[in-house]
N, C-alpha and C positions, 0 to 999 in steps of 0.2 A: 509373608505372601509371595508366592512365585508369578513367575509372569512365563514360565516355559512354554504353557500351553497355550496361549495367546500371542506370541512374537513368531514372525515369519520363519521359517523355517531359511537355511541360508545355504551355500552351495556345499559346505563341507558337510550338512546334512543330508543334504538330497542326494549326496554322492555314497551317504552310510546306509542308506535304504534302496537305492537303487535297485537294487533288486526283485523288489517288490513294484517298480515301475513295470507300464505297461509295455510293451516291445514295439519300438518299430518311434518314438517320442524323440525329437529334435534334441538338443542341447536346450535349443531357444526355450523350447515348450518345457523340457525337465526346470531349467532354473527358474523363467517366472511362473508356473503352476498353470498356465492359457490353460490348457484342460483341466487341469483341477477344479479352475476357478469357473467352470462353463464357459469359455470363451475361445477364440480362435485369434490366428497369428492375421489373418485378415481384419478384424474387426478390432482387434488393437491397434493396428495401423489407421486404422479409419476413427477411432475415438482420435488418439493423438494427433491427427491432422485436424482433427474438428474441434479440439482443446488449445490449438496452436491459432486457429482462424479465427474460435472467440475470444483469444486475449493479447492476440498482434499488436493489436492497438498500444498495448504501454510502449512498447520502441519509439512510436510516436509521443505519448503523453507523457513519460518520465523526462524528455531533455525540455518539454514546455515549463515543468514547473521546477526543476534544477539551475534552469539558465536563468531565471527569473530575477533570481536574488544574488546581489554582490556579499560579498563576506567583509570581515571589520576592516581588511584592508583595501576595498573596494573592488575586488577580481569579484569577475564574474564566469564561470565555466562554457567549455567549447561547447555548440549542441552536437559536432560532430562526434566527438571525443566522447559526449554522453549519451549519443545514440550506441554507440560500439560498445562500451561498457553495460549499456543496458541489457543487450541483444546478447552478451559475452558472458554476466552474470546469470540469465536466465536459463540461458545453456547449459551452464556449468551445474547448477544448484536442483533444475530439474530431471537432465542425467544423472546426475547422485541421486536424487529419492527415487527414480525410478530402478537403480542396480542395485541398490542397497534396501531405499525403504519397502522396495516393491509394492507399489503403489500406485493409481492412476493419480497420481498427485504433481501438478506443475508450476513451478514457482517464479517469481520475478517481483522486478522491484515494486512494495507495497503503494499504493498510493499514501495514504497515508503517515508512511513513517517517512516519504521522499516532500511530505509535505512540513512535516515535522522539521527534516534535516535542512527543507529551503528555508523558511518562515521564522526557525526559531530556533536552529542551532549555526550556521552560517552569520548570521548579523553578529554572533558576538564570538566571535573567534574565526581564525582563515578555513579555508577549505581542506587544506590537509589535515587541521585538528579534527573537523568536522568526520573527516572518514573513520579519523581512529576513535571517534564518539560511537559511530557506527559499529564499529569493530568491537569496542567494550559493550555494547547491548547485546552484540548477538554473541559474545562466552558470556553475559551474566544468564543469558536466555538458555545456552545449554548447562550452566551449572545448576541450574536451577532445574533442568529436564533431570540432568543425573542425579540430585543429590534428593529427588522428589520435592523440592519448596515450593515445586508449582502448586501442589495442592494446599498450601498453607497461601499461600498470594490468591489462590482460585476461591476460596474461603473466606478471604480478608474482605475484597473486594466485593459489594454484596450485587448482584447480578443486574438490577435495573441501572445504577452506576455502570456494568459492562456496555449494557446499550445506547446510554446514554454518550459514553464515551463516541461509540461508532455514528451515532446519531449526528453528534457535532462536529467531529472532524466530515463526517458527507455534505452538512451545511459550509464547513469554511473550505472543503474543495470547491462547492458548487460556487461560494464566494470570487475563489479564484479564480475560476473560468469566468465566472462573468467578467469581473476586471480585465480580465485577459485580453478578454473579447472587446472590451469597448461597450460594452453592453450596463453595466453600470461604471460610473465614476464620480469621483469628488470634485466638488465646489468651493473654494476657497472663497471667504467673503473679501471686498477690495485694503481691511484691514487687521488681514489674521484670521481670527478665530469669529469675526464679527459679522454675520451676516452669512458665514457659512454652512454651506449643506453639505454634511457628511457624504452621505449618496444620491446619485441619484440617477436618471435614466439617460443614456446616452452624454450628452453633449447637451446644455442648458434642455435637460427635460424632452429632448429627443433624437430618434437613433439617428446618426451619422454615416455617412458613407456607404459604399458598396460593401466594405467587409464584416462589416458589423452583420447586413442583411444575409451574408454566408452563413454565417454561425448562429444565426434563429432556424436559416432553411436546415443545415446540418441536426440542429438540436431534433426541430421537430422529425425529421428525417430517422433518427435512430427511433422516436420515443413511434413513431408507426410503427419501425419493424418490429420493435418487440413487443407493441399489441398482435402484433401480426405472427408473436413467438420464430422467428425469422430468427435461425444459428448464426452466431457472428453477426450481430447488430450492429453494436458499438464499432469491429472494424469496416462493415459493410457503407453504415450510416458515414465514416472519415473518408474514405474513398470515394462516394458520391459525392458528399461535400465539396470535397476534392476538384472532381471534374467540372461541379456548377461554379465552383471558384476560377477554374480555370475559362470555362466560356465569359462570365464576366469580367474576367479581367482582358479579355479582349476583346469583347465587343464595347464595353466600357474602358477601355483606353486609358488604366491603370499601370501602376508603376510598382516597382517596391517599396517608395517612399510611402505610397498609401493602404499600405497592408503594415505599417510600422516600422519598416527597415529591417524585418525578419524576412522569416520564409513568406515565398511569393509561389505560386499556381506554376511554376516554370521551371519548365526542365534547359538547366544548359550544361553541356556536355555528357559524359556519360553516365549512364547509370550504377554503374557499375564502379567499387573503388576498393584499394585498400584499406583494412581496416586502419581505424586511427587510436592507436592502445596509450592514447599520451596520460589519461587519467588512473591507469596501470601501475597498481602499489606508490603512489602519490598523498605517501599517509606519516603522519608526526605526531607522536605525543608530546614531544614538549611543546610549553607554553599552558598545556591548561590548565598550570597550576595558579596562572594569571586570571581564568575566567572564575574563581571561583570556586571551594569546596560546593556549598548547597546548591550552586548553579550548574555543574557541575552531576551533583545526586539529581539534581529533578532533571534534568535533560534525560539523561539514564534512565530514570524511572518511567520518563512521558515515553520514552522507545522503546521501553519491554512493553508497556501497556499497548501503545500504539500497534505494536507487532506480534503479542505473546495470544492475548485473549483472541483475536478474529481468527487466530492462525488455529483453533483449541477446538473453537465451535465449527468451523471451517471443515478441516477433516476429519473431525467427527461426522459432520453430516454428509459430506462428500463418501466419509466408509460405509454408511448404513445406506447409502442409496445404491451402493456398489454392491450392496449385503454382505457387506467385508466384516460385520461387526456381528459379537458373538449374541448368543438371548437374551443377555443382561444389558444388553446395549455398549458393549465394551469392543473397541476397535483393535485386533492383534494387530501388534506393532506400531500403538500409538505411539513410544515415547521415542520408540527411533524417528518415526515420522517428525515429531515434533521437535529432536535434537540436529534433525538436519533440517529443519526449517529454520533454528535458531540458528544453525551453522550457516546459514543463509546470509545473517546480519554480517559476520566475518567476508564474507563473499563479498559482499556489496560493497564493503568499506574498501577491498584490498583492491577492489576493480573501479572503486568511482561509481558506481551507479543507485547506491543507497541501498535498506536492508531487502533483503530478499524474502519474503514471505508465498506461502500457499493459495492460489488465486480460487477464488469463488467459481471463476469461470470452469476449471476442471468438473464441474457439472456437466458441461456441456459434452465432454468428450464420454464419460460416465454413458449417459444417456445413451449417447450410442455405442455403447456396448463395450466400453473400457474397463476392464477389470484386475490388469496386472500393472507394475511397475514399466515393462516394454511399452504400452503404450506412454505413456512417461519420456521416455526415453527419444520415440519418435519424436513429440512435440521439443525437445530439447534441442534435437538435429534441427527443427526448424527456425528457431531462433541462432542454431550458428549457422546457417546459410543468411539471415540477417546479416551476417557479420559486413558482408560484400555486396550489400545493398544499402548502404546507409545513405547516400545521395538522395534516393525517394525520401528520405522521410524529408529532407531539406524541402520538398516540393508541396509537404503540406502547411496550408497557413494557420499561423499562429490560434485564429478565429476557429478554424476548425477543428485543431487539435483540441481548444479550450471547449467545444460544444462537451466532448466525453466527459470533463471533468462534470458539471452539470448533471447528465444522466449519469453518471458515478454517485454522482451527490443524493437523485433521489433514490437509487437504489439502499444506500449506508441509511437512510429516513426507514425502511420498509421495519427499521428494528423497532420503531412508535409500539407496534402493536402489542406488543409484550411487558408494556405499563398498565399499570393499574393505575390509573389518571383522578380517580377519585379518590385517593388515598394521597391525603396533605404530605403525609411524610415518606411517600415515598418518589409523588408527583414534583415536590420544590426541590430536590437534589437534581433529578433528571433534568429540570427544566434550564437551573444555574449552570448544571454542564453543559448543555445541549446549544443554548442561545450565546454563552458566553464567548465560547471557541471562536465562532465567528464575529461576534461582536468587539472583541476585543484583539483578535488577528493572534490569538497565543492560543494553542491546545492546554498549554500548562495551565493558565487561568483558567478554563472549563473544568478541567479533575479538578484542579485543588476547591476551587468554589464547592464543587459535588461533593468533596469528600468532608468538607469542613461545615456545609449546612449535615450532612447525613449525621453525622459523630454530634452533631449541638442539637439535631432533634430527639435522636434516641437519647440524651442525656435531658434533654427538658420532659421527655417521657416516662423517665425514671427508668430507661432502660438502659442507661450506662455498658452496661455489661458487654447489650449485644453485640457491638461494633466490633467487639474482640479487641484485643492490644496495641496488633501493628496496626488498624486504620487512625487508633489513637495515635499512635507515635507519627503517622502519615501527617496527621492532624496539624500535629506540632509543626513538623518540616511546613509546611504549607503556610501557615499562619506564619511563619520566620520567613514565607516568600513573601509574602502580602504586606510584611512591616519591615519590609527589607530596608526601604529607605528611611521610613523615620529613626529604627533602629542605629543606620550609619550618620545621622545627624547627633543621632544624641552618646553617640563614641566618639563624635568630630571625625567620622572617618569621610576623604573628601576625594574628589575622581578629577 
């Protein structure tokens, strides 16, 4: 099977038929297609500015849930250090798809896989292993673009399991933010475990403080706009936040101690700074041979998943709304696309700021009329003018940053629809994946659960077969996590 007729044509082509070009056509316009593709050098600039305004917002929300978590030696990461990384990585990754993939395509750090790398690869090993974790997801993620496995993993994995996936990592962000916020928290009973309440609403059963009331007004503040179908929501909705955070912190005669000892509503000194590149190639592989073989493999596996499938469905449907995608419904220059999104993971790790994937949000700039990799490009430029603004984001508070993760959250739910809920075997895998993520604070324990009821009902179905090989062998690994400790009891192996 070729794929010549479907892959973007590239400059040493356009340069072999040029002749056949129109007369009187820019550079700009010859290399990314603007007229080919219906579109103009204006209207590209106006999607990617409008691509750049709907997803500003991670600058802010990737260093909220980065900085959250200390690693096994108990560091905890700069926010400024991981705002710059952030805004440095998205730069980088979405300038590359758009000169290369030629695509209205804009990347930046995944929530989810930066959820992944806080929550559940960080506690068991330092930060620097952590990145080169990152960095091995994203080469197993293009080895797997090159060598075509994706479609054998795309196959493996059977699709309500896909959703199911995105379903529960939206529940354990929206978890996040709420903790974040102060808006739920735990109850220890006066002895231990005795009398205690896992969760519950504010502070003994109600909200507390001024900041907590920021981040319900924020919350609800975004979820109008986007009844309101209002571009740039989410960054609209944090910047209002913002500002009512800021009046109440002074007519309510607040401190920073009462916003947490984080970011506070308050600008001191300038706005303006150099970047801070300290998280800058801050990457080690040794030592992970300390965490673990199979600990190890399922880390790996929960960040291609975490990063590989949403990145799949993603530009696919982001191509067909572009009409980028041929009548079979096939996207020319999918696998580049998807080889530099996986080359995103590398990105992220070499920069500190987690994998880079394909944002949802590049809808937005589509709509208005983005049709080539330039616009791409433009939104890139915008995240590296971030670079020398990174003071602002110190000004927003923790509370408000956390309201996005929430409306992130219900957004990652909208996949519900695509179950077939009446159907036992297919509704109790979704379900183990979906509620467990969150309930148990591991995304690993949501797949494996999914993957291990799905493989045990098609087997008490007598359908053995269907699961195919690798979910079996997934099976297995899984089942070796789940008995990991009695397993080490009965080797006497001891920690």
């Amino acid at each position: 099977m070729t794929q010549q007729s479907t892959e973007p044509r590239t400059t040493a082509e356009d340069a072999g038929n040029g002749s056949r070009q129109p007369a009187g056509r820019s550079w700009l316009d010859r290399y990314f297609h603007i007229s080919e593709r219906g579109s103009t050098v204006g209207r590209e600039v106006r999607g990617g500015v409008t691509t750049f305004m709907a997803m500003a917002y991670i600058i802010l929300l990737n260093p909220v849930i980065l900085t959250t978590t200390k690693d096994i030696t108990g560091a905890t990461l700069n926010a400024d250090q991981v705002t710059t990384a952030t805004a440095l990585a998205a730069a980088v990754t979405t300038i590359v798809m758009g000169f290369l993939g030629n695509v209205p395509l804009a990347l930046a750090a995944g929530l989810s896989v930066s959820a992944v790398m806080s929550f559940q690869v960080a506690p068991q090993m330092t930060w620097d292993n952590a990145w080169a974790m990152c960095i091995i997801y994203g080469a197993v993620i293009v080895l797997l673009v090159v060598t075509g496995a994706r479609e054998l993993i795309m196959n493996a994995i059977p699709l309500p399991l896909k959703h199911a996936i995105t379903m529960g990592i939206g529940l354990f962000v929206c978890l996040i933010g709420l903790v974040q916020a102060g808006f739920v928290t735990s109850m220890p009973g006066p002895g231990g475990l005795a009398g205690a309440k896992p969760i519950q609403l504010g502070t003994a059963d109600m909200l507390t403080g001024w900041p907590v009331l920021c981040f319900a007004f924020t919350v609800l503040l975004i979820f109008l706009l986007q009844v309101r179908k209002v571009p740039g929501a989410i960054l609209i909705g944090i910047v209002g936040g913002t500002v009512f955070s800021a009046v109440v912190h002074q007519l309510a005669g607040l401190t920073v101690k009462d916003w947490g000892g984080r970011n506070a509503p308050v600008i001191s000194g300038s706005v303006v700074s150099t970047p801070d590149f300290g998280l800058l190639g801050h990457v080690s592989f040794s030592g992970l041979g300390n965490v673990g073989g199979i600990t190890v493999g399922v880390i790996v596996f929960t960040l291609v998943l975490a990063g590989f499938f949403d990145a799949m469905g993603t530009i696919i449907g982001i191509g067909q709304q572009a009409n980028l995608a041929d009548k079979d419904g096939k996207m020319p220059g999918l696998n580049k696309a998807l080889a530099i999104d996986g080359a995103g993971g590398i990105v992220g790790g070499l920069t500190g700021a987690s994998g880079q994937t394909v944002f949802v949000e590049s809808t937005a700039g589509v709509g208005d009329g983005a049709r080539t990799g330039f616009a791409s490009v433009i939104t890139g430029l915008g995240f590296a003018l971030c670079l020398f603004f990174t003071p602002l984001a110190q000004v927003i508070p923790t509370q408000v940053a956390a309201a996005a993760l929430v409306v992130i959250g219900s957004m990652m739910l909208t996949n519900a629809k695509h179950i077939n809920w009446d159907d036992p075997a297919t509704a109790i895998p979704v379900f183990l994946t979906t509620v467990l993520m969150p309930f148990t604070y591991s995304i690993t324990a949501g797949i494996a659960a999914g993957v291990l009821a799905h493989v045990a009902i098609k087997a008490v179905q007598g359908k053995w077969r269907e699961p195919g090989w690798l979910m079996w062998v997934l099976s297995l690994v899984f089942l070796a996590y789940f008995s990991l400790n009695p397993i080490e009891n009965w080797l006497g192996v001891h920690h």
